[in-house]
VOVEXNU-108719 format. One record per residue (C-alpha): residue number from 1; residue in three letters; x, y, z. Coordinates in nm, 4 decimals. Example, Ala and Ser with C-alpha at 12.3 -4.5 7.8 and 13.67 -1.06 7.14 Angstrom:
2
pos, code, x, y, z
1, ala, 1.2300, -0.4500, 0.7800
2, ser, 1.3670, -0.1060, 0.7140
//
This chain:
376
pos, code, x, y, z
1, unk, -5.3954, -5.5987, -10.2974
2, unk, -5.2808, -5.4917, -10.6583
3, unk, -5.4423, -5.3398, -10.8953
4, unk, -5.4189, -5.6291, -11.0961
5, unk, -5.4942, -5.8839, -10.8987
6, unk, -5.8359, -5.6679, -10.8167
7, unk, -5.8545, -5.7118, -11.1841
8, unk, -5.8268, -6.0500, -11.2318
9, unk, -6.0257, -6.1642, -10.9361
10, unk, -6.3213, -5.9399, -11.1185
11, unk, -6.3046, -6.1343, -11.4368
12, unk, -6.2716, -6.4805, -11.2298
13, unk, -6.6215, -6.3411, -11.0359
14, unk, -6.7693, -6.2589, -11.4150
15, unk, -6.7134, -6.6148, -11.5609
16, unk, -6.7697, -6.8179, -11.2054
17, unk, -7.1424, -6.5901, -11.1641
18, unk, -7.2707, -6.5962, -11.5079
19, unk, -7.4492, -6.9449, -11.5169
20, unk, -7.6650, -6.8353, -11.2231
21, unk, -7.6397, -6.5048, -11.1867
22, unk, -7.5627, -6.2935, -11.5275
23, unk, -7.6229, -5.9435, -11.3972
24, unk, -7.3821, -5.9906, -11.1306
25, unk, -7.1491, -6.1259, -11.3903
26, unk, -7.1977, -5.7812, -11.6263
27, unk, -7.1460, -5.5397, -11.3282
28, unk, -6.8350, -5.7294, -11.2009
29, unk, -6.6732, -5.7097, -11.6289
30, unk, -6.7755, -5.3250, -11.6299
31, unk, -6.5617, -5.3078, -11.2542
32, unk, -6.2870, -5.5542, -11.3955
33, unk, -6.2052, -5.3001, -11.6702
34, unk, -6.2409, -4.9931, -11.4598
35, unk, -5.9535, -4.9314, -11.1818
36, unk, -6.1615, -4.6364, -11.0448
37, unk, -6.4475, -4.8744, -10.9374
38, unk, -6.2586, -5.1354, -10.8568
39, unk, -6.0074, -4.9380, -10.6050
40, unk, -6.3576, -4.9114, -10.3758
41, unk, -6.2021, -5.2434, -10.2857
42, unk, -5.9319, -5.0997, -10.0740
43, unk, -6.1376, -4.9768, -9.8504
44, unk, -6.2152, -5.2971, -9.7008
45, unk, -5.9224, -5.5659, -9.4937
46, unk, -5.6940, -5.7340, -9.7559
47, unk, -5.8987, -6.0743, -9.6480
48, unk, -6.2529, -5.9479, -9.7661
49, unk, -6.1239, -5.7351, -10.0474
50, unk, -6.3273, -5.9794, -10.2651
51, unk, -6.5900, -5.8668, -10.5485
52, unk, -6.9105, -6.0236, -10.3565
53, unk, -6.8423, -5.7364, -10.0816
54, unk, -6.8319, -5.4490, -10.3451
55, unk, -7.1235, -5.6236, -10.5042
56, unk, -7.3149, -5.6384, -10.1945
57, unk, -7.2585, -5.2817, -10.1162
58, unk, -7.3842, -5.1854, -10.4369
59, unk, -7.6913, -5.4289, -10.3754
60, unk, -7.7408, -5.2982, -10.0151
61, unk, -7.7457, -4.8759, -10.1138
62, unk, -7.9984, -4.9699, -10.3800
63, unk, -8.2279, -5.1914, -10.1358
64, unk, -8.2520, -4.8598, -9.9172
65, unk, -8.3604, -4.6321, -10.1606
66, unk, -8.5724, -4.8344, -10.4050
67, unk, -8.9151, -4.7746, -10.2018
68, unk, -8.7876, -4.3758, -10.2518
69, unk, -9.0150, -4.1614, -10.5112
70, unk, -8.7425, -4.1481, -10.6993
71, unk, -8.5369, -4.4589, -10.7360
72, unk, -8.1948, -4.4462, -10.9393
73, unk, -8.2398, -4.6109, -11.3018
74, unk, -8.0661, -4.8850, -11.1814
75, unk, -8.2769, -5.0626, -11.0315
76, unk, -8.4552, -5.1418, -11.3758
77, unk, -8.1657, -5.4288, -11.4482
78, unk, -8.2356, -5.5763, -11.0515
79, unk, -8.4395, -5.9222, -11.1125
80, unk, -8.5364, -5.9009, -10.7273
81, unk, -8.6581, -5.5577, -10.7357
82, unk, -8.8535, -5.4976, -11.0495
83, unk, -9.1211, -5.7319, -11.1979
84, unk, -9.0120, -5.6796, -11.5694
85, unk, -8.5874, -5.6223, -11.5231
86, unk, -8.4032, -5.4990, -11.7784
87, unk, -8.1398, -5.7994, -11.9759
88, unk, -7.7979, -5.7855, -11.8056
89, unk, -7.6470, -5.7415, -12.1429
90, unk, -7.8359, -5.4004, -12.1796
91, unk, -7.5491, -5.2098, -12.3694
92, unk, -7.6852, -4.8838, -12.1235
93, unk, -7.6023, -5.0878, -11.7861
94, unk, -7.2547, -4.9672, -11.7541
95, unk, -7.3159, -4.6095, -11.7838
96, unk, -7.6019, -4.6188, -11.5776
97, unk, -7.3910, -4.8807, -11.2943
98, unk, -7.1239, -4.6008, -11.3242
99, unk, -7.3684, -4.3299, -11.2657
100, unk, -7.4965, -4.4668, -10.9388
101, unk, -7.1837, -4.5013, -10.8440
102, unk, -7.1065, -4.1678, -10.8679
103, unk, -7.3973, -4.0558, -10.6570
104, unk, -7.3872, -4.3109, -10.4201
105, unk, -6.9932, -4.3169, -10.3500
106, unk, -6.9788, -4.2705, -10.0116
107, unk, -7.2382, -4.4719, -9.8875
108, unk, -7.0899, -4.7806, -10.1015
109, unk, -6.7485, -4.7059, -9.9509
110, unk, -6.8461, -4.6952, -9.6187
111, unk, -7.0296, -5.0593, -9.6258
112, unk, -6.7154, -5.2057, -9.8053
113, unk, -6.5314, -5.0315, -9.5002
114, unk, -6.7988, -5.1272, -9.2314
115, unk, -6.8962, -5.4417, -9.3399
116, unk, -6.8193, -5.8068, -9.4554
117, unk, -7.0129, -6.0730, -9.6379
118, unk, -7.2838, -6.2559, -9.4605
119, unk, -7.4976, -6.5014, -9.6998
120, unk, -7.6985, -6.6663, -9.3908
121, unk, -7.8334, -6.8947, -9.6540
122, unk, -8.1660, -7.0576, -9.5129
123, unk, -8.1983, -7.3183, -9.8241
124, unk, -7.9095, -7.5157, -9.6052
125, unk, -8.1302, -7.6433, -9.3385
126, unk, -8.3275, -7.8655, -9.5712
127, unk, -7.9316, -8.0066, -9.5894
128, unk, -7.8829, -8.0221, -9.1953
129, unk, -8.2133, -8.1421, -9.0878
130, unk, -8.1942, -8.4931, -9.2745
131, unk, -7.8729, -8.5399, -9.0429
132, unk, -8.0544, -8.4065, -8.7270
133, unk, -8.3021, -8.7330, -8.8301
134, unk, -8.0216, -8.9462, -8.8512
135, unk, -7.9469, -8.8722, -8.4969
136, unk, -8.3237, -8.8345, -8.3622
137, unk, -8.3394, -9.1614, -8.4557
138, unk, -7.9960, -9.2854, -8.2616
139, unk, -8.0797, -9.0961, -7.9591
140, unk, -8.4743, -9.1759, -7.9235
141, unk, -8.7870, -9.0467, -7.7951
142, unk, -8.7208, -8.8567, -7.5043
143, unk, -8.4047, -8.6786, -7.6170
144, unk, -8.4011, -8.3170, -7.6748
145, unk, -8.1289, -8.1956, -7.9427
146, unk, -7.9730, -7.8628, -7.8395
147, unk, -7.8667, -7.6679, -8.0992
148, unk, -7.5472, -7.5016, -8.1015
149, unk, -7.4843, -7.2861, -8.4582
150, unk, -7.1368, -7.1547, -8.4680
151, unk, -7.1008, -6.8879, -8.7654
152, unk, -7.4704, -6.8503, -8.7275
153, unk, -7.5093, -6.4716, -8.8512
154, unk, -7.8317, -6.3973, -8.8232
155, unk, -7.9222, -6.7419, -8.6885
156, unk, -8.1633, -6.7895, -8.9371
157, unk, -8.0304, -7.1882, -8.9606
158, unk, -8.1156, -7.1815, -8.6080
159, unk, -8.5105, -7.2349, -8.7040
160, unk, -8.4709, -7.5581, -8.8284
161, unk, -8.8110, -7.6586, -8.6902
162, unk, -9.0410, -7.3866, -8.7411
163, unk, -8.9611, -7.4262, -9.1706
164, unk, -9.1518, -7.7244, -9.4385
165, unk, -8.9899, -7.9551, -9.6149
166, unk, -9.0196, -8.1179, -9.9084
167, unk, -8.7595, -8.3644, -10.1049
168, unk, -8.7919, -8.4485, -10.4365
169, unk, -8.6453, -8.7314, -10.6064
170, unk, -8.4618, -8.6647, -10.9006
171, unk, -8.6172, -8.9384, -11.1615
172, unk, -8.2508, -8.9774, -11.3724
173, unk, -8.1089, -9.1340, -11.0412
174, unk, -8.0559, -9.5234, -11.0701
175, unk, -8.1351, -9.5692, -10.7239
176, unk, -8.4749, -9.3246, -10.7402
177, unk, -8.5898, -9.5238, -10.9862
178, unk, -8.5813, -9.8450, -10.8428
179, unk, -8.7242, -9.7654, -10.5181
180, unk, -9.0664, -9.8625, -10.4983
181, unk, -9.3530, -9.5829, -10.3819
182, unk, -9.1284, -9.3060, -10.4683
183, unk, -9.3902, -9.0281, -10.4731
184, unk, -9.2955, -8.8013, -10.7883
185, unk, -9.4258, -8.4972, -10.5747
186, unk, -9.1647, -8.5749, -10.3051
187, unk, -9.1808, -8.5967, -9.8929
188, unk, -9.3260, -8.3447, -9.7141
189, unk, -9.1568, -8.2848, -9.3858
190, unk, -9.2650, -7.9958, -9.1328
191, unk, -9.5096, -7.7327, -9.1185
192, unk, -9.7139, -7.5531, -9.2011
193, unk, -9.4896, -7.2720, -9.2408
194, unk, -9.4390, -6.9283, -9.4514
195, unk, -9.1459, -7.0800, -9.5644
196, unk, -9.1204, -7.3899, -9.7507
197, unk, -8.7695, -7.5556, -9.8860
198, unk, -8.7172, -7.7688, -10.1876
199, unk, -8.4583, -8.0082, -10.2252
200, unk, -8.4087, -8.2632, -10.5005
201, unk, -8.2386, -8.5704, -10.3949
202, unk, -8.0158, -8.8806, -10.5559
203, unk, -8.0135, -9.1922, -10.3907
204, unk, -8.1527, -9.3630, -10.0635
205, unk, -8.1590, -9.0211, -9.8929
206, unk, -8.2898, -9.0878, -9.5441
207, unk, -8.5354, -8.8087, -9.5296
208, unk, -8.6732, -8.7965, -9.1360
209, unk, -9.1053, -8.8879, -9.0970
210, unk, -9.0733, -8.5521, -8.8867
211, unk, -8.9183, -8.2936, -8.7308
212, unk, -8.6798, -8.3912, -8.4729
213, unk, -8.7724, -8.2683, -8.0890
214, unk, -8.4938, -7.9243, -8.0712
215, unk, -8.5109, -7.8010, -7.7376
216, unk, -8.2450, -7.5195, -7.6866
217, unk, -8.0654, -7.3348, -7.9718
218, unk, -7.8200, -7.0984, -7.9835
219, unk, -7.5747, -6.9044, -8.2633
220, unk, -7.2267, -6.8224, -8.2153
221, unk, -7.0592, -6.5511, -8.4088
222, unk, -6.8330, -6.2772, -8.4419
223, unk, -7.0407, -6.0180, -8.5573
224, unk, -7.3992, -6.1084, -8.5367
225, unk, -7.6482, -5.9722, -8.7494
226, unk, -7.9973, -5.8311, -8.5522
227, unk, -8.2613, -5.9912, -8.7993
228, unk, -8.5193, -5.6963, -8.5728
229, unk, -8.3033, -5.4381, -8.7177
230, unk, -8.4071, -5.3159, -9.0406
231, unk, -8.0629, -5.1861, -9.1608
232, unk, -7.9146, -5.5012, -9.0443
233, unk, -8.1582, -5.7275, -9.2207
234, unk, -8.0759, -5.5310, -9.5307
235, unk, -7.7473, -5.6217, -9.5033
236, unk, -7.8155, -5.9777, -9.5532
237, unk, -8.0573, -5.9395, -9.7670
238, unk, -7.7878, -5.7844, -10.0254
239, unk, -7.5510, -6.0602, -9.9763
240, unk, -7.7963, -6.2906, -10.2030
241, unk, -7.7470, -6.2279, -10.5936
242, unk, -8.0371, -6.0052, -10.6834
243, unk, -8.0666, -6.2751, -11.0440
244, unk, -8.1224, -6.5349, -10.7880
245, unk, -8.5129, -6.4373, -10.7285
246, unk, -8.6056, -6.7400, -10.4829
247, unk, -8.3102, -6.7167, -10.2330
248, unk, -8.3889, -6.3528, -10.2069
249, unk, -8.7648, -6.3708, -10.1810
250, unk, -8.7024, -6.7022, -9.8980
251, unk, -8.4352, -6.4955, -9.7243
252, unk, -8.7060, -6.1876, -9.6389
253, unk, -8.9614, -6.4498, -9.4873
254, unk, -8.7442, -6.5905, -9.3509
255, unk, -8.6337, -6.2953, -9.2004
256, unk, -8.9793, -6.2335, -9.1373
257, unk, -9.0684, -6.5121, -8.9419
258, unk, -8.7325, -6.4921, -8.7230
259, unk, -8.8873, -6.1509, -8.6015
260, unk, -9.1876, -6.2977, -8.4459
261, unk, -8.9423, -6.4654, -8.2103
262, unk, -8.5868, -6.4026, -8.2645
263, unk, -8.2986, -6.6880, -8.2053
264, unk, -8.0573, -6.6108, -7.9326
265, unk, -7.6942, -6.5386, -8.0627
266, unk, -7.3971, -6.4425, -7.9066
267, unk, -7.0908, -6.2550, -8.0156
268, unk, -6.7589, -6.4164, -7.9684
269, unk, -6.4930, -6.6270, -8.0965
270, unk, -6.5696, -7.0099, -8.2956
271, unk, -6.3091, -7.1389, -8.0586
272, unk, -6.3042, -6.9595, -7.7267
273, unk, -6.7217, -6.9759, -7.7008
274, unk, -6.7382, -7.3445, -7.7804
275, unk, -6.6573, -7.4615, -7.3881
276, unk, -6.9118, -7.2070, -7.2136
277, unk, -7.1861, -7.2948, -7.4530
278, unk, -7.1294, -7.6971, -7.4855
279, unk, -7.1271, -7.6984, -7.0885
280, unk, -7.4561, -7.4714, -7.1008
281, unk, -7.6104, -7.6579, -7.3589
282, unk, -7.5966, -7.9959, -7.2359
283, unk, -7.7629, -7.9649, -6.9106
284, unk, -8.0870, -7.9973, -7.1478
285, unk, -7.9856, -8.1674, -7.4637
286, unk, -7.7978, -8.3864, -7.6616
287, unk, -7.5285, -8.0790, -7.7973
288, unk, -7.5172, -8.0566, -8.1846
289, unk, -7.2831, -7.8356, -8.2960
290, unk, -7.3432, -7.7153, -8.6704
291, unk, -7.1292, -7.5226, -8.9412
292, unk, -7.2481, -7.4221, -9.3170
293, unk, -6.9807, -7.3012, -9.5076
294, unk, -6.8144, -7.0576, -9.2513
295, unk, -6.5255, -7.2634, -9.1774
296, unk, -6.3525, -7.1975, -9.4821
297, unk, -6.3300, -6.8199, -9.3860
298, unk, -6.1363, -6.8907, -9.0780
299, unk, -5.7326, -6.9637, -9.1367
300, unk, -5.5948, -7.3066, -9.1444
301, unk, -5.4774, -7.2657, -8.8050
302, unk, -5.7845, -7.1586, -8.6484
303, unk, -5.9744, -7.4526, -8.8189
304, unk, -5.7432, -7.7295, -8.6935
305, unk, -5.7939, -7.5145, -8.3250
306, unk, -6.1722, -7.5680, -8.3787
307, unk, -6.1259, -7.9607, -8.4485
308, unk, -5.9299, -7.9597, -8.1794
309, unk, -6.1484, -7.7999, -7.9136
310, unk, -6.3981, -8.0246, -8.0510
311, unk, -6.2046, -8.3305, -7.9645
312, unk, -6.1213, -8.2189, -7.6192
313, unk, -6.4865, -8.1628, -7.5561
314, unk, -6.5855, -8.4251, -7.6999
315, unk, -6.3659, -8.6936, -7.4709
316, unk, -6.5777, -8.5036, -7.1783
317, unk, -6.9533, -8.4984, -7.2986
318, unk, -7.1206, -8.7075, -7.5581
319, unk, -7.1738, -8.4670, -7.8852
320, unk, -7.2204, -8.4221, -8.2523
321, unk, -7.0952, -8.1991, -8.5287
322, unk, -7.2656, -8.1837, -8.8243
323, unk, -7.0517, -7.9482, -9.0579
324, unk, -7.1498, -7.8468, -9.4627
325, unk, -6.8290, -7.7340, -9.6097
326, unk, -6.6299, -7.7694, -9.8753
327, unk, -6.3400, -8.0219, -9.8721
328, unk, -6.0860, -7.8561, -10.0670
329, unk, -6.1108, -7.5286, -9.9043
330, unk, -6.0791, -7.6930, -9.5453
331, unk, -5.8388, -7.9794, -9.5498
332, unk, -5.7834, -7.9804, -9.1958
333, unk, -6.1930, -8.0941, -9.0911
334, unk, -6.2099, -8.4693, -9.0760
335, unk, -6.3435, -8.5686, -9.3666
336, unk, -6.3776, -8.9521, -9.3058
337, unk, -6.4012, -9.1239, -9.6653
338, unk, -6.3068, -8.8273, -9.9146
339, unk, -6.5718, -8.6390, -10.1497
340, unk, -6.5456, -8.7376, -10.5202
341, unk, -6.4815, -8.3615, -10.6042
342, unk, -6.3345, -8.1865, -10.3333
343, unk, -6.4919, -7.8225, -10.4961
344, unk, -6.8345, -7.9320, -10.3941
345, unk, -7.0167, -7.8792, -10.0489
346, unk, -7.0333, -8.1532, -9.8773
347, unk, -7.2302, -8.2888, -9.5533
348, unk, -7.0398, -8.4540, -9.3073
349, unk, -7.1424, -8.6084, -8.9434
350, unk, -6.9096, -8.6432, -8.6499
351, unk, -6.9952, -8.8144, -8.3110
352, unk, -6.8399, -8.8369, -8.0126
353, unk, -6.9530, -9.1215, -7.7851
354, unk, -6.7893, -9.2162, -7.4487
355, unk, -6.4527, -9.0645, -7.5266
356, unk, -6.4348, -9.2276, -7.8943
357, unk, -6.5289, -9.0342, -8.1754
358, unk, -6.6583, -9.1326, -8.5568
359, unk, -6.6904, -9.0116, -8.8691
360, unk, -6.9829, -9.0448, -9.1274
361, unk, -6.9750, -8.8320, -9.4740
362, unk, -7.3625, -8.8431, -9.6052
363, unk, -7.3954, -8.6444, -9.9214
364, unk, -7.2893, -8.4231, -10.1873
365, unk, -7.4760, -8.1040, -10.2040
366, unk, -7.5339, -7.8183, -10.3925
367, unk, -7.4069, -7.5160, -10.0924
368, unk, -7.7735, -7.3108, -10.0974
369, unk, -7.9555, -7.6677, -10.0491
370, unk, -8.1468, -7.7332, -10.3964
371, unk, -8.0062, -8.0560, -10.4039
372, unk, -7.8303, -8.3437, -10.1915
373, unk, -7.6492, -8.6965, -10.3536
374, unk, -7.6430, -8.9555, -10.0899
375, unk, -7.3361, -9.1671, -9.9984
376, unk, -7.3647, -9.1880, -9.6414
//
């Protein structure tokens, strides 16, 4: 990639962070205006030569040494790993950011080299669950759902039932309003559980009395991430924007409780493992295959391969698909009645009965699950 086009993508990553994330957004101007720091970049394929990986690295070499005596000074501008952090537009953070750099070089390199970006954001099974209701309630008592995560990482998304609930309606919603014994505390759903997921919600959002029966799960993926592993963990753990406190803080227990029993995931290809797994799989379950925003890192041709495969299986064995994506980054997933705003995530259910298969888009949603808009 060009110089310049490292450049630019830096600044694009400094304006798109900052509402959410501002010290991410300082550290990616001071790499933006330095060709030095940004030529790390190189180091890693063309396709994930993108400033969340350099980011990450830098996240990920500070996470290891922060519990040392002597942590670098940097960590004093990290939200997620001091309790009073220094403000991101702390006219010493570039000089210091430049001096870890220097230290930590090699290490940094070798994770851009070694490694590729793996949010395995939990927050998004507050999103999937109200969908697994949906069906819970079309298949009845009696039916297991088997869980098949493809993209799954660290198959944290995989513990769907062993997390609490709660969804909050948002009061400025016409429809919220109107709805009579809307409790302003929300719906509790699940649990008890370490962790607990919040979601505020717009419209009739059809939030399920409990948590569907899941009999066997399973993650798919192409380089799966050991949650037991303590480097590995780390890894994930510095994919989530150190300003964003909560994901990082839900992500260890999280992480934590995965431990205690870990999910079972298996390394191989989103289109080649589907077959082997469905046929598995549905010897004790209804199959229902999920995706959260890994599609989109997959070229055009290997998505429309995936919908495919899907549609042969499907004209086999009853299944479902519930996918959280975004529509204008993966044109070629069938999108049944098209998003508003094709930028945002959106939750989307596909079902395959005898042979025939059907569409449903549910709900707008923010991509780490703090809130879902209803349409379905």
């Amino acid at each position: 990639m060009l110089d310049s086009e490292l450049a630019q993508h830096f600044r694009n990553s400094a304006v798109s962070s900052m509402p959410r994330a501002p010290l991410n957004a300082a550290i990616a101007r001071v790499v933006a205006e330095d060709p030095d720091l940004r030529g790390m970049l190189r180091h890693a394929p063309r396709t994930q030569q993108l400033p969340v990986l350099l980011l990450a690295a830098v996240h990920a070499t500070l996470l290891e040494m922060v519990d040392s005596a002597t942590p670098h000074d940097l960590v004093r501008w990290y939200p997620n790993l001091t309790d009073d952090p220094r403000p991101a537009d702390d006219r010493r953070l570039p000089a210091v950011f430049r001096d870890f750099v220097a230290q930590h070089r090699g290490e940094i390199t070798g994770l851009i080299g070694s490694r590729q970006t793996q949010t395995n954001e939990v927050g998004r099974s507050a999103l999937l669950l109200v969908a697994f209701g949906i069906l819970d309630d079309e298949l009845g008592a009696g039916t297991d759902l088997a869980h098949l995560d493809v993209g799954a990482s660290g198959g944290l998304n995989l513990l769907i039932d062993r997390l609490s609930y709660r969804y909050v309606p948002d009061p400025g919603s016409p429809v919220n309003r109107v709805v009579t014994g809307t409790d302003p505390e929300g719906i509790a759903v699940g649990g008890p559980s370490t962790v607990e997921l919040l979601v505020h919600t717009r419209g009739t959002v059809p939030v399920p009395h409990a948590i569907p029966s899941i009999g066997p799960r399973c993650g798919i993926d192409r380089h799966p991430v050991d949650v037991t592993d303590d480097v590995e963990a780390r890894w994930l753990e510095a994919c989530v924007w150190p300003d964003q406190t909560d994901r990082f803080d839900r992500l260890k227990a999280t992480i934590a409780l995965a431990r205690e029993n870990p999910p079972e995931i298996l390394a191989g290809d989103a289109v080649e493992s589907l077959d082997p797994a469905i046929e598995r799989m549905a010897r004790s379950g209804h199959v229902v295959v999920t995706n959260s925003w890994m599609l989109n890192y997959l070229p055009a041709n290997e998505r429309a391969r995936y919908v495919a495969e899907l549609d042969r299986l499907g004209s086999t064995v009853d299944l479902s698909w519930v996918f959280l994506e975004s529509p204008g980054l993966t044109p070629e997933l069938p999108w049944g009645s098209a998003p508003v705003d094709s930028a945002l995530t959106a939750l989307n259910l596909v079902r395959w009965r005898n042979g025939k298969r059907a569409v449903d888009h549910l709900a707008r949603c923010h991509p780490h699950g703090y809130w879902m808009h209803w349409v379905g």
